[in-house]
Backbone bond lengths (Angstrom), bond angles and torsions (degrees), N, CA, C in turn:
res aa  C-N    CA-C-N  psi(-1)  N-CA   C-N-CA  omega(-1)  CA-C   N-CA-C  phi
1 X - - - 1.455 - - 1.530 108.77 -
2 X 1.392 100.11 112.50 2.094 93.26 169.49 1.525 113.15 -60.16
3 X 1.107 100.88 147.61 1.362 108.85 174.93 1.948 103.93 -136.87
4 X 1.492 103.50 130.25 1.593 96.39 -178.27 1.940 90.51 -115.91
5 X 1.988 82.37 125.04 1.576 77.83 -177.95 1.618 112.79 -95.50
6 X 1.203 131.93 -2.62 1.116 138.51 158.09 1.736 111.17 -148.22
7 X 1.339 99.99 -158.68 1.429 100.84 159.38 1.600 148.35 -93.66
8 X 1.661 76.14 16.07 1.878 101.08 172.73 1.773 121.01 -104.07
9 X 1.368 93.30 -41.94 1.533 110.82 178.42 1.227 112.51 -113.08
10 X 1.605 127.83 160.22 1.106 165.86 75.27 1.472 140.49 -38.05
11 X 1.253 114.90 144.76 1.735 114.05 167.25 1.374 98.91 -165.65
12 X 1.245 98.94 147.54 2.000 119.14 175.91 1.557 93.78 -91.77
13 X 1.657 112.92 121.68 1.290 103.77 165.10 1.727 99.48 -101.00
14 X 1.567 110.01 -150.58 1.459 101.88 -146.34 1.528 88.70 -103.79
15 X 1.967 123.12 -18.60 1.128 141.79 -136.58 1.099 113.19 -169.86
16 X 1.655 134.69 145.29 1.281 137.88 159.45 1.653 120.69 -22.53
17 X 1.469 105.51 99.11 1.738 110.36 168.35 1.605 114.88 -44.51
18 X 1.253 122.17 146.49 1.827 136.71 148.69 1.465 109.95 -110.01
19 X 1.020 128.44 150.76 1.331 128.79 160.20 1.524 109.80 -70.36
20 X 0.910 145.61 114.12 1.478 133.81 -171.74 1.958 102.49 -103.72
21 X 1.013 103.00 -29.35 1.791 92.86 171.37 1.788 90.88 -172.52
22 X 1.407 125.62 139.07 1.005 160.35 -170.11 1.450 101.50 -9.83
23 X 1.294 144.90 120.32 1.497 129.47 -160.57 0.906 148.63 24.12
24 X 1.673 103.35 40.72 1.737 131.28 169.28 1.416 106.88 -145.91
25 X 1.519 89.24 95.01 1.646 120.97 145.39 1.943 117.35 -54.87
26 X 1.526 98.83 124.14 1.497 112.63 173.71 1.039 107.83 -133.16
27 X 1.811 114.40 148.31 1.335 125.76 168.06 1.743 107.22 -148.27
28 X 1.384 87.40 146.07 2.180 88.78 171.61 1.334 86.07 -104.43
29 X 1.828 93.32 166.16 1.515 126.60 -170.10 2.003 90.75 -113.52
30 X 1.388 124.18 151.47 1.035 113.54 152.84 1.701 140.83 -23.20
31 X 1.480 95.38 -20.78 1.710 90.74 -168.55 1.729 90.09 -124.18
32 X 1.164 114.53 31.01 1.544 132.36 135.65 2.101 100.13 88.38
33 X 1.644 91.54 35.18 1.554 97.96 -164.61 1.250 108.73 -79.14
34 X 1.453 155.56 143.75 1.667 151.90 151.00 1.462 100.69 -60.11
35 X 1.280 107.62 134.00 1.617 125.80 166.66 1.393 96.14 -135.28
36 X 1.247 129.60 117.73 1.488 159.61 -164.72 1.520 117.68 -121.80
37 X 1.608 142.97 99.82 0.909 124.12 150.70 1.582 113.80 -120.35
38 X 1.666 105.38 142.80 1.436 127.65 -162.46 1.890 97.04 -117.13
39 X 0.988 111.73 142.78 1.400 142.64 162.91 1.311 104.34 -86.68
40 X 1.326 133.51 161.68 1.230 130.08 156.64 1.115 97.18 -162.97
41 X 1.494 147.00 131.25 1.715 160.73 -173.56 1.539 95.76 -108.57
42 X 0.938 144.17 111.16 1.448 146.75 169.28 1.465 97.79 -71.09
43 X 1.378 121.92 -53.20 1.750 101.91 -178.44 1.196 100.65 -66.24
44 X 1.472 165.46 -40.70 1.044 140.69 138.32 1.775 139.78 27.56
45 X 2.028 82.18 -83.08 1.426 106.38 -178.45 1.251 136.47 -93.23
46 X 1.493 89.20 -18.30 1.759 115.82 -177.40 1.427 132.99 -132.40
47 X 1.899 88.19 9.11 1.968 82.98 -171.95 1.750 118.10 62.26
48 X 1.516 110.56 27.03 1.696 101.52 -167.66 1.314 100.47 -124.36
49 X 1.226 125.24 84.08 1.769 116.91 160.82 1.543 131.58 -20.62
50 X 1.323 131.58 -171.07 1.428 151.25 174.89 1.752 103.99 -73.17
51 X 1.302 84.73 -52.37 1.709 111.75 -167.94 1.581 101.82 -65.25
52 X 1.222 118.48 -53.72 1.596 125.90 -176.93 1.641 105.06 -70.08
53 X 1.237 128.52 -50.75 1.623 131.51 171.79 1.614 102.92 -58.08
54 X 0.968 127.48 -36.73 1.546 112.57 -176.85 1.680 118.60 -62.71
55 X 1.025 126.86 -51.21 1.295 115.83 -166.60 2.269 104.61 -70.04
56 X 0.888 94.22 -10.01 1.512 96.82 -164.84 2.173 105.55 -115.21
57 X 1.341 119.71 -16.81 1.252 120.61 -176.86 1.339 119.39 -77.42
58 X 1.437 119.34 -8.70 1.599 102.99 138.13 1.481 128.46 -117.75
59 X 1.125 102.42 80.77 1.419 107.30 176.42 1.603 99.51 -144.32
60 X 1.852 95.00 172.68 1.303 96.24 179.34 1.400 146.34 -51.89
61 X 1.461 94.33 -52.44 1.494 139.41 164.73 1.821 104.79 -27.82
62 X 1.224 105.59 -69.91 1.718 131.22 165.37 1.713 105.56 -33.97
63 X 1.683 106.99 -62.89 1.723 99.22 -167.46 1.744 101.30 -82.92
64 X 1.010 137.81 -27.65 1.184 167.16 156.56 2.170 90.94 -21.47
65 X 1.345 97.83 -80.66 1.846 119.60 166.90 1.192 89.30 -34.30
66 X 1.261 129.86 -86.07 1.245 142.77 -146.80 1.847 103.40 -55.30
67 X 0.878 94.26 -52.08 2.081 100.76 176.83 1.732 110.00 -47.85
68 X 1.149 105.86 -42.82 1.688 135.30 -169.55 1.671 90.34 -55.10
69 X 1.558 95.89 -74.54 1.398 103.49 -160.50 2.040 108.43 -70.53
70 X 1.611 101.17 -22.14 1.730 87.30 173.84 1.832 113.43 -74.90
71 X 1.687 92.40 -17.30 1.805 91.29 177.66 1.526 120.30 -79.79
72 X 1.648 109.37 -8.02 1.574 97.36 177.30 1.345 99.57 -118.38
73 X 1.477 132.20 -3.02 1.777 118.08 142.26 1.481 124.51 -68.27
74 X 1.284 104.85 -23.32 1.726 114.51 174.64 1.385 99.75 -130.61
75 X 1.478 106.28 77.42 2.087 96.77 153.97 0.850 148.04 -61.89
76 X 1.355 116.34 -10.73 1.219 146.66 168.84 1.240 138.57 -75.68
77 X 1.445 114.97 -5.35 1.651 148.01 -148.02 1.292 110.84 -129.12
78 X 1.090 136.68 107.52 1.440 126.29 178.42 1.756 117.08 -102.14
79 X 0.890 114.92 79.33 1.683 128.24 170.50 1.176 123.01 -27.74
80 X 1.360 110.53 145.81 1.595 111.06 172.31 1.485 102.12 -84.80
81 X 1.035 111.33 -171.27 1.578 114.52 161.03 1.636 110.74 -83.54
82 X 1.439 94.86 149.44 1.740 97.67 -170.98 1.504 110.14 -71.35
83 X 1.190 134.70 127.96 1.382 137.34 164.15 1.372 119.99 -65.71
84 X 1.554 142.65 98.66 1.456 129.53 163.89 1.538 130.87 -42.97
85 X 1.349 147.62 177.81 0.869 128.21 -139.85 1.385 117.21 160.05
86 X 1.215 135.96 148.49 1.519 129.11 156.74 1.405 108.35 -116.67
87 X 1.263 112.13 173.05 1.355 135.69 -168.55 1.544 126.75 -152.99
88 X 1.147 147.84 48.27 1.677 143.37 -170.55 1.573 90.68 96.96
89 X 1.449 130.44 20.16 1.504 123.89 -162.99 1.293 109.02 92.32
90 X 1.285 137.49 -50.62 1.010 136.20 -171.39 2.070 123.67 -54.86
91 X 1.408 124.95 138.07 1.628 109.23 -174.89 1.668 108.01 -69.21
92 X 1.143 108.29 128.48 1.457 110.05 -177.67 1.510 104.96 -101.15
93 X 1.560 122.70 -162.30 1.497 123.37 167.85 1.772 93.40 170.63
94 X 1.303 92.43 144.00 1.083 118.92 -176.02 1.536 129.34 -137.04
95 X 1.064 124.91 140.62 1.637 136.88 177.77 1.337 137.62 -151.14
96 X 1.824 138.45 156.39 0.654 99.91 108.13 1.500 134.74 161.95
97 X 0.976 158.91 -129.95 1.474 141.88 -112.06 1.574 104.26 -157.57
98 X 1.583 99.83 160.73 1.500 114.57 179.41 1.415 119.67 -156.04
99 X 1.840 122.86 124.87 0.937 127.69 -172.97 1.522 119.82 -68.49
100 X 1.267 123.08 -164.73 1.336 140.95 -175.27 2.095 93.27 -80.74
101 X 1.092 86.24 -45.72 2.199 101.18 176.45 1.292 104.45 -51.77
102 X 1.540 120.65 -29.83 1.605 115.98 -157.11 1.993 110.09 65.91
103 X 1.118 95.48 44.01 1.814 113.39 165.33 1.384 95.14 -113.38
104 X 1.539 99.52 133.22 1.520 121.46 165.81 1.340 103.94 -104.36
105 X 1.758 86.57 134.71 1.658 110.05 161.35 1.413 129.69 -106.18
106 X 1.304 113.51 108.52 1.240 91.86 -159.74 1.801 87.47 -112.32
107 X 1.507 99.68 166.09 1.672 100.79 -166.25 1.566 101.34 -149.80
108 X 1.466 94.83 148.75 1.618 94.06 173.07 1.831 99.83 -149.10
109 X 1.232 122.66 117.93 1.343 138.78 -179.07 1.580 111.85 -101.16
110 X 1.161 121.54 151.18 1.456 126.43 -166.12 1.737 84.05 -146.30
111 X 1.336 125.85 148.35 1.336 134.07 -156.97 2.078 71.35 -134.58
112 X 1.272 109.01 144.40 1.635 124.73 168.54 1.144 90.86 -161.37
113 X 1.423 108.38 125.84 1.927 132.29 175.77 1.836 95.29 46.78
114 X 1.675 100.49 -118.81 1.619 104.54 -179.35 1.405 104.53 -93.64
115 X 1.603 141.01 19.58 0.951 117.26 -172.31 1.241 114.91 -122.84
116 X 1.150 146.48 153.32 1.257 165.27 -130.95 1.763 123.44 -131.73
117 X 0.927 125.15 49.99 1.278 129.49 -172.96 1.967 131.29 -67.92
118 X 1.143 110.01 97.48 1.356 103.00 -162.11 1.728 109.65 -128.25
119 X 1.272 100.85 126.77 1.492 116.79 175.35 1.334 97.57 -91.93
120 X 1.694 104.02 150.39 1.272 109.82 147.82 1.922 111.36 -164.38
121 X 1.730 92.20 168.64 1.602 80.01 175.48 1.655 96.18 -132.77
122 X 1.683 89.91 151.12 1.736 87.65 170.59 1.956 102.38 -117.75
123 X 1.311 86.18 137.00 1.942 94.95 -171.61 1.699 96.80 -151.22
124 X 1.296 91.63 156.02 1.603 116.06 -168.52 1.559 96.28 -48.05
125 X 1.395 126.75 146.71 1.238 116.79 142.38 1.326 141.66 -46.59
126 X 1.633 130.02 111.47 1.355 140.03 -149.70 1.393 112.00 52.21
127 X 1.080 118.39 72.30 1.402 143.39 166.52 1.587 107.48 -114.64
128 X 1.160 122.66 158.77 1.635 133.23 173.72 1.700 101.06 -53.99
129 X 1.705 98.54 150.89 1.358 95.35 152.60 1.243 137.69 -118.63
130 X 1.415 104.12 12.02 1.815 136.24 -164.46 1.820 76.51 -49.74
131 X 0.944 120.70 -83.95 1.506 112.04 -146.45 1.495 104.91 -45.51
132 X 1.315 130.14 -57.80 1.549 145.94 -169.04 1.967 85.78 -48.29
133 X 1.638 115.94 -46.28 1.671 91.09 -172.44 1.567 118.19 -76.39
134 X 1.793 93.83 -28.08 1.623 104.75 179.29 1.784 101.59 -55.58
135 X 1.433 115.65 -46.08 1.603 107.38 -166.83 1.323 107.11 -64.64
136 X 1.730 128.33 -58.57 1.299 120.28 165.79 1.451 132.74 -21.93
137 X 0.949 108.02 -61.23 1.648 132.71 174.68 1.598 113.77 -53.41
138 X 1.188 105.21 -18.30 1.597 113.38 -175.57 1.795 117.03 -98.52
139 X 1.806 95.35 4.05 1.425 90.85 -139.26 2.239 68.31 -81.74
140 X 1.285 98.17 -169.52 2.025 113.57 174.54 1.186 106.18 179.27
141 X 1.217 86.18 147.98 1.680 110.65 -144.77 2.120 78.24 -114.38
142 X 1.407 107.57 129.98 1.758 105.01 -153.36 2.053 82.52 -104.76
């Protein structure tokens, strides 16, 4: 199912989206996988423009933040360190993580102007990742 999460992105999930909490879209796959995409507006959340995230969004410090804030929305999750990255030009970052369940999260965020775009899927430990590359791969940049 396409889903357009603003007027920058798109992504095909595998299944009918829910909103599951305020600009996070969820869907399961037949073999009962989470496909998650989150919005995030930093002027929003942080008072931080395009202009203020640029000089500092690839650096450590930046993916470092970013680990912080996925460990106190997911306490439960223990993260890798975020990987930097590009994407269509854009700084990307990637990781990732495993609960107390032994479910992996794996995540990939793309930063455009102030906004924050992050996929992810949660699936059993050693489970396939065809879907997690099929969803990536689906995502378009409009």
């Amino acid at each position: 199912m396409d889903h357009k999460a603003d007027e920058r992105i798109s992504v095909k999930f595998p299944s009918d989206t829910a909103e599951v909490v305020a600009g996070t879209f969820a869907a399961k796959d037949k073999d009962d996988i989470a496909y998650l995409l989150t919005v995030m507006d930093f002027v929003q959340v942080a008072n931080v423009d395009s202009v203020a995230l640029a000089p500092i969004k690839n650096t450590p410090e930046f993916t470092a933040q970013l680990k912080v804030g996925m460990a106190q929305s997911l306490p439960d999750v223990t993260f890798d360190d975020f990987k930097i990255g590009t994407w269509k030009g854009f700084s990307s970052y990637t990781s990732t993580g495993v609960d107390s369940k032994k479910q992996v999260y794996d995540m990939f965020m793309v930063l455009i102007g102030n906004k924050l775009y992050s996929l992810s899927t949660i699936r059993p430990d050693g489970s396939p990742t065809e879907g997690w590359d099929s969803f990536f791969n689906s995502v378009i940049l409009q």
